[in-house]
Structure formats: structure tokens, C-alpha cells
C-alpha positions in Angstrom: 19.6 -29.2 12.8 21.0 -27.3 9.6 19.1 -25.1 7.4 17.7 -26.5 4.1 17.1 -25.8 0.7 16.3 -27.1 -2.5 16.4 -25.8 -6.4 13.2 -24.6 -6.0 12.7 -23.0 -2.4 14.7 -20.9 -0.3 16.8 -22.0 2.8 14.4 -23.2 5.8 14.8 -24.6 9.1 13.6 -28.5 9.4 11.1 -28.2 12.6 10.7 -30.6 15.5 9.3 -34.3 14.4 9.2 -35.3 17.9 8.3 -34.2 21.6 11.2 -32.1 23.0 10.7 -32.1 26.8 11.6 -29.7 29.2 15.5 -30.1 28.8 15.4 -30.5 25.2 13.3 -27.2 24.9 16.1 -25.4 26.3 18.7 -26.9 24.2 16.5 -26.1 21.2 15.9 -22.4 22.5 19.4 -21.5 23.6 20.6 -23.0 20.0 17.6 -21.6 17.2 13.7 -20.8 18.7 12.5 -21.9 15.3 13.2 -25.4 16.2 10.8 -25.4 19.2 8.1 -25.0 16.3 6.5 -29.2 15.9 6.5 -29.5 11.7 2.6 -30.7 12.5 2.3 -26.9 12.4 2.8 -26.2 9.0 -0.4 -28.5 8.5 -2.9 -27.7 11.1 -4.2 -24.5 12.3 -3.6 -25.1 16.3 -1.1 -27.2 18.1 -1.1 -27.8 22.4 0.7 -29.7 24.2 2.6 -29.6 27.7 5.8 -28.6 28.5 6.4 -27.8 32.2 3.1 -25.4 31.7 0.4 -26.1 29.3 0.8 -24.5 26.0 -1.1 -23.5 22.7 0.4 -22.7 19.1 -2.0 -20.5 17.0 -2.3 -20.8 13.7 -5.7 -19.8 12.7 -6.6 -16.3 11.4 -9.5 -16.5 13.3 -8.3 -17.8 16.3 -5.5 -14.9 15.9 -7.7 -12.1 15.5 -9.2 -13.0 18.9 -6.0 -12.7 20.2 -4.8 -10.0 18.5 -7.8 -7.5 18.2 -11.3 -9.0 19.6 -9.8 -10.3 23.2 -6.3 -8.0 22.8 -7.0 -7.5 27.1 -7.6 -11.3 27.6 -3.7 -11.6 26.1 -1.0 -9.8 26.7 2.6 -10.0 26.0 3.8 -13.2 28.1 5.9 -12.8 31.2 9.0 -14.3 28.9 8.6 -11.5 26.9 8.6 -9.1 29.7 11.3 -10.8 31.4 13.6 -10.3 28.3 12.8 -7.0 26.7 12.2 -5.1 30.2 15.9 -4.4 30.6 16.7 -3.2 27.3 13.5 -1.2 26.7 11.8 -0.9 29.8 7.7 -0.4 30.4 7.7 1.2 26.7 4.8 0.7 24.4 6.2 -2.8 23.1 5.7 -4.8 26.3 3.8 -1.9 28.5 -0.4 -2.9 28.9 -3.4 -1.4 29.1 -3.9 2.2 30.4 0.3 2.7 30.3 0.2 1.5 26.9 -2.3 3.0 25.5 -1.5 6.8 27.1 2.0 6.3 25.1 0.6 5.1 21.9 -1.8 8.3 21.9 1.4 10.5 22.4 3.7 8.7 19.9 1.2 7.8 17.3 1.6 11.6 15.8 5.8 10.9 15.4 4.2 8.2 13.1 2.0 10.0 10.3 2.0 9.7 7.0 3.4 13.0 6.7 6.4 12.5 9.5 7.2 9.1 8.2 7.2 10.9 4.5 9.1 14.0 5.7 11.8 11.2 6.7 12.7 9.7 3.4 15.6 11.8 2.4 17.6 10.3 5.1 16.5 7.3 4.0 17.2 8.3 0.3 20.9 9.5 1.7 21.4 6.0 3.8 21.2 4.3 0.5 23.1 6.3 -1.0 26.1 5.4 1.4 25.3 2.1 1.3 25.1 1.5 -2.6 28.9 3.4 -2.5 30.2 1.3 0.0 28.9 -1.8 -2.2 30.2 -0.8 -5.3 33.8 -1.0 -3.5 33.0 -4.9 -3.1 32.6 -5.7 -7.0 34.3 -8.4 -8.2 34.1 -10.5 -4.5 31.9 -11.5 -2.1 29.8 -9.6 0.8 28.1 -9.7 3.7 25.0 -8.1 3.1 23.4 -8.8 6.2 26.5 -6.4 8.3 26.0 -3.9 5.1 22.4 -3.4 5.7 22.5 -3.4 9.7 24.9 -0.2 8.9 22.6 1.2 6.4 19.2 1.5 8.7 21.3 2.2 11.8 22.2 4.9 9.8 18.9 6.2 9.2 17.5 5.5 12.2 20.4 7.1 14.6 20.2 10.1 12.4 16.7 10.7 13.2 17.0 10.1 16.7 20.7 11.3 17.8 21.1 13.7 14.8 22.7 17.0 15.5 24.9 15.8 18.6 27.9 16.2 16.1 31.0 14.2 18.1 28.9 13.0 21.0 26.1 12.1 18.8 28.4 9.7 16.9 29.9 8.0 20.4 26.3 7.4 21.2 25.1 6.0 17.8 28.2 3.7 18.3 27.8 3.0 22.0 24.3 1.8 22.2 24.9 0.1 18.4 27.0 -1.8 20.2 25.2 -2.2 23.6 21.7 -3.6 21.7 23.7 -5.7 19.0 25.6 -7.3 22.4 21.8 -7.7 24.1 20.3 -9.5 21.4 22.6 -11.8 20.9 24.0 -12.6 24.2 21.4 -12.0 26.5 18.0 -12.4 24.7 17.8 -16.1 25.0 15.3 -18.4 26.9 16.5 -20.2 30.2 15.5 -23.3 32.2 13.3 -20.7 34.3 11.4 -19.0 31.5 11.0 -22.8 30.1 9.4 -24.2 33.1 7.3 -21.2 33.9 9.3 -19.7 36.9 7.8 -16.7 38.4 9.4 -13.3 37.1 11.0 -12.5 40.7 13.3 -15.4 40.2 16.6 -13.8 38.5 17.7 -14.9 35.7 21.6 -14.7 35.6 22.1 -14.6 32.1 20.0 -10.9 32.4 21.8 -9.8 35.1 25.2 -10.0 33.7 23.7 -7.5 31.2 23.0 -4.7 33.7 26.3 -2.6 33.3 25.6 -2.5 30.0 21.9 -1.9 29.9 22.6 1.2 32.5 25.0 2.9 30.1 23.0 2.7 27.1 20.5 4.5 29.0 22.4 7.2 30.2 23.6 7.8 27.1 19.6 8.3 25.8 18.8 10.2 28.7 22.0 12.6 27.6 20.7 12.6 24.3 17.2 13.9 25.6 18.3 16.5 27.9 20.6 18.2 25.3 17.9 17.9 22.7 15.5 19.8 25.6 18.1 22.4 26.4 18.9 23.0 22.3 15.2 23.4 20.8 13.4 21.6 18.2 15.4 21.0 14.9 14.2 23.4 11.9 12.9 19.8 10.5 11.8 18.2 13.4 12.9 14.3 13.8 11.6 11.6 15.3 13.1 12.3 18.6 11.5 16.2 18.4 8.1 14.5 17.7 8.3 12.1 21.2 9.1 15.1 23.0 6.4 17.3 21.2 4.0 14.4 21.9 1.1 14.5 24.4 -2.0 12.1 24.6 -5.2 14.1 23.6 -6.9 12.2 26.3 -5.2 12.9 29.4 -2.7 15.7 28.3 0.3 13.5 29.6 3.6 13.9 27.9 6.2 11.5 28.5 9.4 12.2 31.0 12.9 11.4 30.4 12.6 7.9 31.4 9.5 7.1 29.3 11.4 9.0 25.9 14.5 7.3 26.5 12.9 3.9 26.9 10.2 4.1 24.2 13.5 5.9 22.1 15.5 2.8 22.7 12.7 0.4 21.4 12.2 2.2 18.1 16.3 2.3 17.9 15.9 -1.3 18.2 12.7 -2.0 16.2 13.4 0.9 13.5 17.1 -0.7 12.3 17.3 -4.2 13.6 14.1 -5.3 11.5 14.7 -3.4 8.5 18.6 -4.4 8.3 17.0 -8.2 8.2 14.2 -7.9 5.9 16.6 -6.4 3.4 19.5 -9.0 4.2 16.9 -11.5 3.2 15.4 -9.7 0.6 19.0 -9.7 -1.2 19.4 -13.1 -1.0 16.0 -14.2 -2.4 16.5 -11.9 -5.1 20.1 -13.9 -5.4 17.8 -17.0 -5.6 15.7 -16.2 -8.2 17.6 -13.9 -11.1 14.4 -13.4 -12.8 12.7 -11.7 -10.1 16.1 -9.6 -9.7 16.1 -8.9 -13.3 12.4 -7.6 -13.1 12.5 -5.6 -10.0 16.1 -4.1 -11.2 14.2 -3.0 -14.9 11.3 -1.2 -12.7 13.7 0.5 -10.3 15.8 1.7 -13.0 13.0 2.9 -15.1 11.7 4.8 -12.3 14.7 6.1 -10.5 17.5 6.1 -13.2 20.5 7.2 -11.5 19.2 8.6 -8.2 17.9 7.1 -5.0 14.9 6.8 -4.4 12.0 8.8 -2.3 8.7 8.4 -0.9 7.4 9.8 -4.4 8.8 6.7 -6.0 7.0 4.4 -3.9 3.2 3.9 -5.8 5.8 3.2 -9.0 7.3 0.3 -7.8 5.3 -2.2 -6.9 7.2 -5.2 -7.4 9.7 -4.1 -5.1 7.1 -3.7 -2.5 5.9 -7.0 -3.4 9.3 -8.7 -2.8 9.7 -7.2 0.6 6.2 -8.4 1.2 7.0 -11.9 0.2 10.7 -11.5 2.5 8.2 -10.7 5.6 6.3 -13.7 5.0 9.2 -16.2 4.7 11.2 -14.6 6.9 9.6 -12.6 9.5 12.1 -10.6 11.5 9.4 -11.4 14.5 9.4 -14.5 14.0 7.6 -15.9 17.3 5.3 -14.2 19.7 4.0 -15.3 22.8 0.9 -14.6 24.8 -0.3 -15.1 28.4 -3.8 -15.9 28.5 -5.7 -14.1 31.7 -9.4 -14.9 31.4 -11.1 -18.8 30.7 -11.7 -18.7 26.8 -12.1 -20.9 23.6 -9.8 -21.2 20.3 -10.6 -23.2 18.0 -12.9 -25.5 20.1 -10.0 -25.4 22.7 -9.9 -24.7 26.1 -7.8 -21.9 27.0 -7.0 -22.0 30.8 -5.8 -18.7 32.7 -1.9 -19.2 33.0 -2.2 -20.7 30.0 0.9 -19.6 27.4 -0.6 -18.8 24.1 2.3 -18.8 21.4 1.7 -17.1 17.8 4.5 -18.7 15.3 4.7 -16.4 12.9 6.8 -18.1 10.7 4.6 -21.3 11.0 1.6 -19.2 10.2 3.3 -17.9 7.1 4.5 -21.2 6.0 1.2 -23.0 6.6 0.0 -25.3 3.8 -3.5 -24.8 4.8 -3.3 -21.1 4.1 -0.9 -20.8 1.3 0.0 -22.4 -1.7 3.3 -24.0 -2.0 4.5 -22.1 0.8 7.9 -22.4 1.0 8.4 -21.0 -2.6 9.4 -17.6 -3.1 6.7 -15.7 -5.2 6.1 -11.9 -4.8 3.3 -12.5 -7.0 1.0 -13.9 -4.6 0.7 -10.1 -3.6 -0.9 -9.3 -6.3 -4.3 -9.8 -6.2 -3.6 -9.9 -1.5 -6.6 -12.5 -1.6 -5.2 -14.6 1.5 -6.9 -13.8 4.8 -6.1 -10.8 6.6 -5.0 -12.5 9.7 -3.1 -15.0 7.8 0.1 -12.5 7.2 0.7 -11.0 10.2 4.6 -9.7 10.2 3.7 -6.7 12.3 1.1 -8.1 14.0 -2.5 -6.6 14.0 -4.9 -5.1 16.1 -4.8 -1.8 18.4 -0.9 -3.2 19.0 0.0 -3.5 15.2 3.1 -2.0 15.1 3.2 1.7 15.3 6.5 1.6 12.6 5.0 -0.6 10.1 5.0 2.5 7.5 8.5 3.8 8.8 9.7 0.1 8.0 8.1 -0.2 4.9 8.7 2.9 3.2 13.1 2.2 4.2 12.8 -1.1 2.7 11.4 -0.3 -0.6 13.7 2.8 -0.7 17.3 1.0 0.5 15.8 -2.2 -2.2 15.3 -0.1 -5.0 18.3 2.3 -5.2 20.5 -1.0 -4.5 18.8 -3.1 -7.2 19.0 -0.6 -9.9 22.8 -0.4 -9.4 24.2 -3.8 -8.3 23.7 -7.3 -9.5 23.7 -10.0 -6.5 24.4 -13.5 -6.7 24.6 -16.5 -4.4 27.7 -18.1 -3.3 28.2 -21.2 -3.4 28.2 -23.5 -0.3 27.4 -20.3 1.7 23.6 -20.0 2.1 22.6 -18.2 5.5 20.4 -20.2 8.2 17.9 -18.7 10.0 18.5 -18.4 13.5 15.8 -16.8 15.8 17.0 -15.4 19.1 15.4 -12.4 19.0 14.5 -11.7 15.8 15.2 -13.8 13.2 19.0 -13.6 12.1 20.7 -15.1 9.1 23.4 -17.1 10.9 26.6 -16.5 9.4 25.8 -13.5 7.7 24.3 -12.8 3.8 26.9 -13.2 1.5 26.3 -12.6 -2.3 28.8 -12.0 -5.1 28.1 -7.8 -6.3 28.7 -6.9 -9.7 27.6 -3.2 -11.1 23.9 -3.8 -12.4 24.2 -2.6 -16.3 21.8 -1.1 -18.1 21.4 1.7 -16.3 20.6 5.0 -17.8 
């Protein structure tokens, strides 16, 4: 199915009308995950059904907070999820559980602080920098945002994990750039197996042919850590000092080579991949609707005039944050999560069977007309006043697992946004709007490409 839009809303994905089955599933999977969503979910708060193995979509902020934060043991991260991020990132804190997981988010959660995460925005500040050059060379024609900003936060995040490798730190920032962007979108797809609920130990070929691959990322991480052991802590420590200066209060445990270069790998993945889209999409609502542009360029050029911006800027732009806000809720890079429930429990007056898969659509939750008004709209100011339930905008998830970037992700999106908004001017082109396409994460198809002019009025 194509992607939609209309004069008044932003492109969307039309969602199943009808049952799938087990074969249609997996033509629907392999082609856009979104379309596996039924459109009833948009309109009630919990949908179940059948499809090889019983099955339950959650779209109640209740019902999710049970999930998420009340019963977080009860559900963890589906054997699909396992089966497709284990090669990439190994038992690392996004798919590891319970005692694993929570030793490693005790010994990273430091690398995370306000003050780390703060002590990181120059490179941030220096990435958009680049970026906003690199865009001004495209005046006058098209672009595609969505390659420009995958450069800019793989920017920022390499250099605070490879940084000071000098030549071999660039071949491995280009190497695994290309080994993750190859994973994702090759490999990171559902089969027949994960469809019918096939147990883990039967291979999946598709993964398989992605070992060679896999293995040489890797040992270009562990590389990576061993010199950064043998060299010393940076004068201003990165992210990469900070896993390897980390140690769980509670047991002492710090992590080995295996454990940094996997848990290094997922924030790699998580800390540009994520980013690179919310801003893509960002762009191109702010391409939608001029007038929101034309606000959010007026505060970022009153507030930065003809610098980037830094982490001081942040409390002074607020409708910048509220955009990227709004971008996570209509387009949530994690799009779909899925859950594997362990224990006999009740949602929403349901039975929830062990074995049963437990599915959180984000982007259904997001889009739900029982929890938000005209929700396909694009409206920052709905952020204003925040008075939608907690559990009801969920685009790092919640609970002990929230994600342990959320701040990291936050603070390079408002910083990248606002340094490119108070210089350039983006508009749509015509007959090109980008379709959302989960795999993954949830890609514009095609790319983001918006006319650039130079922004005016700037100081």
C-alpha cells in the first residue's frame, strides 16, 4: 500500500482493513511492519487475534504501564527481538534481562548524566556545524535530508566513541557505518519462522548470511577498545572512557571487552540511527507546515544568531523541543515493540496466556483517536500544557528500561534543529513525499527531499 497524505496531515501509512494470515503477515513484514498494524487500532485501546500463535496489541496507558514498569519481569523483549538484534549487538542492555541487564545499566547509567550528556554538546554543536555547510552547498536544488542527517549524528556519535584513532578511527567509523546501515536494512526483517513462532534454535538464513559481516564489525570495536585501554583516558573523557570507567555500585563488576564492544555497538546504533530519523522527519514536517518553520526559525535565530547552538540554549527554545516532540509522536523511530508474556496475567479484562506475544505499536498508540485529538495532525502545541497520559507517548519507552539515551537523543536533536532552522529555509517537493517504512526503525522510504534556500533574516 502507498503512503498518504492530505492538505491538512502529514504522510501516513493506510493500516490493515482485513485479516492478513500467516503468509500475508510475511508479505506485509518483509515489505513495511506498519502494515501488520489492523486500522481498528487507531480506535480501540487493545486488539488480539491469532496468527500462527496468539497475539495482543496494547494500546492502553494502563495496560502499558503494566507492561512497561508494574510487571516489567512478567515481559521481556520477545524471542523475535532477540533473534534479530542478538547478532548485531549481542546480550547488551537492549535485549539482555534481568540480573545481566540490570548489572550493565548500573555501570553505564553514569556515561549518561546530565553532566556527561552536557559535557557532549560541543561535538554536537560542531556536527551541525558541518552539516549546516554542507547544506548551504545544496541552495537553489533539492536534497536528501534524511542521508544529510544520518551523516550528521554518525558524526557525533563516532566521535564520541572512536574519537582519537586518527586514520584507523576513520576506517572504523566507515566500516561499521556501513556494516549496521547493511544490517538494518538487509537483514533485520521478519521471516516465515519468526511469524509462526519457530523456536530460536531454528536458523534463520537471512541472519546467517550476515555473519561475515557482523564478526568484522566487532573486531573492529574490540580494536577500538584495546587501544583506547592501552592509550589512557582522554583529557575530556567520552562516552567510550565512561563504559570503560564504569562499574556497578552493587556488585563492583565492570564490563570486559566483549560486553563494551557490544553495549558500544548498540549506542552506535541507537545514538545516530534514531536521531538521523527524528530529524529527517522533523525537516519535513517543518516543510509541511511553513508557519511552524517560520516560528521555530524566529526563536532559533533570536537565541542563537549566527552560532550553533549548545546545551545552554536548550531552556530558550522551546518550540523547537516541542517539534521534535510532536516528530516522536508521529513518527517514532521505534516504531513497534514486542513482548513475550511469561506469567498468566490480565490487560484490559484479557487473558494473557504464557507464550503469549504481547505487541506495543507505538505508532498506533501515538495515533490513537481515543487518546489524542485529531491525531494525525501535526501540532507541536499539544506539548504545551503535556496534559495527555503519561503512558500514552511512549517514544523511548518507560519504566526501569526507558531508554538510557533519551537525554543524549534529545539534547542532539534540538541542537542539529535549531542551528539548521535558523540558517536554511526547507520546502517540500512536489510529487516526492517520503513513506514510512518500518524495518527496523522507522525509515523514510526514498529518502527526505526538500528544496534549501538560505533562511534570511538572520542577524
Amino acid at each position: 500500500m502507498d503512503a498518504r497524505t492530505t492538505a491538512d496531515t502529514p504522510v501516513q501509512v493506510p493500516l490493515a482493513t482485513v485479516p492478513l494470515g500467516i503468509l500475508g503477515s510475511l508479505r506485509v513484514a518483509q515489505r513495511n511492519l506498519l502494515e501488520l498494524i489492523p486500522e481498528i487500532a487507531l480506535h480501540q485501546l487493545m486488539v488480539s487475534g491469532r496468527t500462527g500463535k496468539r497475539w495482543h496489541m496494547v494500546m492502553d496507558p494502563g495496560a502499558l504501564r503494566r507492561v512497561l514498569k508494574d510487571k516489567v519481569d512478567d515481559y521481556p523483549k520477545s524471542d523475535v527481538t532477540k533473534l534479530i538484534l542478538g547478532p548485531a549487538i549481542g546480550d547488551s542492555l537492549f535485549v539482555a534481562e534481568g540480573a545481566h541487564w540490570r548489572w550493565q545499566r548500573r555501570a553505564a547509567a553514569p556515561a549518561f548524566s546530565v553532566r556527561n550528556v552536557e559535557a557532549l554538546a560541543p561535538v554536537m554543536g560542531l556536527a551541525a556545524e558541518r552539516s549546516s555547510e554542507r547544506i548551504t552547498a545544496a541552495h537553489g536544488r533539492a536534497a536528501n535530508l534524511f542521508d544529510e542527517m544520518v551523516t550528521a549524528t554518525f558524526e557525533v556519535i563516532s566521535d564520541v566513541t572512536f574519537s582519537g584513532g586518527g586514520d584507523t578511527g576513520g576506517l572504523a567509523r566507515d566500516a561499521v557505518h556501513k556494516a549496521i546501515d547493511s544490517y538494518i536494512s538487509q537483514t533485520a526483517r521478519l521471516s516465515v519462522l519468526d511469524i509462526i513462532g519457530a523456536p530460536m534454535w531454528v536458523p534463520r538464513p537471512s541472519r546467517m548470511r550476515a555473519g561475515p559481516t557482523m564478526r568484522e564489525m566487532k573486531r573492529i570495536a574490540d580494536s577500538a577498545i584495546n587501544q583506547r585501554r592501552a592509550n589512557g583516558e582522554r583529557p575530556v573523557p567520552d562516552l567510550l572512557d565512561l563504559l570503560l570507567s564504569g562499574v556497578d555500585p552493587e556488585t563492583k563488576r565492570t564490563m570486559d571487552t566483549a560486553e563494551l564492544r557490544d553495549n558500544l555497538l548498540t549506542f552506535i546504533v541507537a545514538g545516530h540511527e534514531t536521531t538521523a530519523l527524528t530529524l529527517a522527519w522533523a525537516l519535513y514536517l517543518c516543510a509541511f507546515d511553513p508557519g511552524v518553520q517560520e516560528q521555530a526559525r524566529d526563536e532559533a535565530q533570536a537565541v542563537l544568531g549566527d552560532r550553533a547552538a549548545t546545551a545552554a540554549d536548550l531552556p530558550q527554545l522551546p518550540l523547537i523541543r516541542r517539534i521534535v516532540e510532536e516528530t516522536l509522536r508521529l513518527y517514532p523511530p521505534a516504531a513497534f515493540l514486542s513482548r513475550t508474556a511469561l506469567a498468566q496475567d490480565e490487560l484490559c479484562g484479557r487473558e494473557i496466556r504464557p507464550g503469549d506475544t504481547v505487541m506495543l505499536p507505538i505508532y498506533a498508540l501515538h495515533r490513537n483517536h481515543l487518546l489524542w485529538k485529531d491525531p494525525h495532525r501535526f501540532d507541536p502545541s499539544r506539548f504545551e500544557d503535556r496534559s495527555f497520559d503519561r503512558y500514552a507517548f511512549l517514544p523511548f519507552g518507560d519504566g526501569p528500561r526507558v531508554c538510557i539515551g533519551a537525554s543524549f537523543a534529545m539534547q542532539e536533536a534540538i541542537i542539529i534543529l535549531a542551528t539548521l532552522l535558523a540558517r536554511h529555509r526547507f520546502s517540500l517537493v512536489p510529487h516526492r513525499a517520503p513513506k514510512p517504512v518500518l524495518i527496523l526503525t522507522l525509515r523514510p522510504e526514498g529518502g527526505v527531499w526538500l528544496m534549501v534556500e538560505p533562511a534570511g533574516n538572520q542577524p
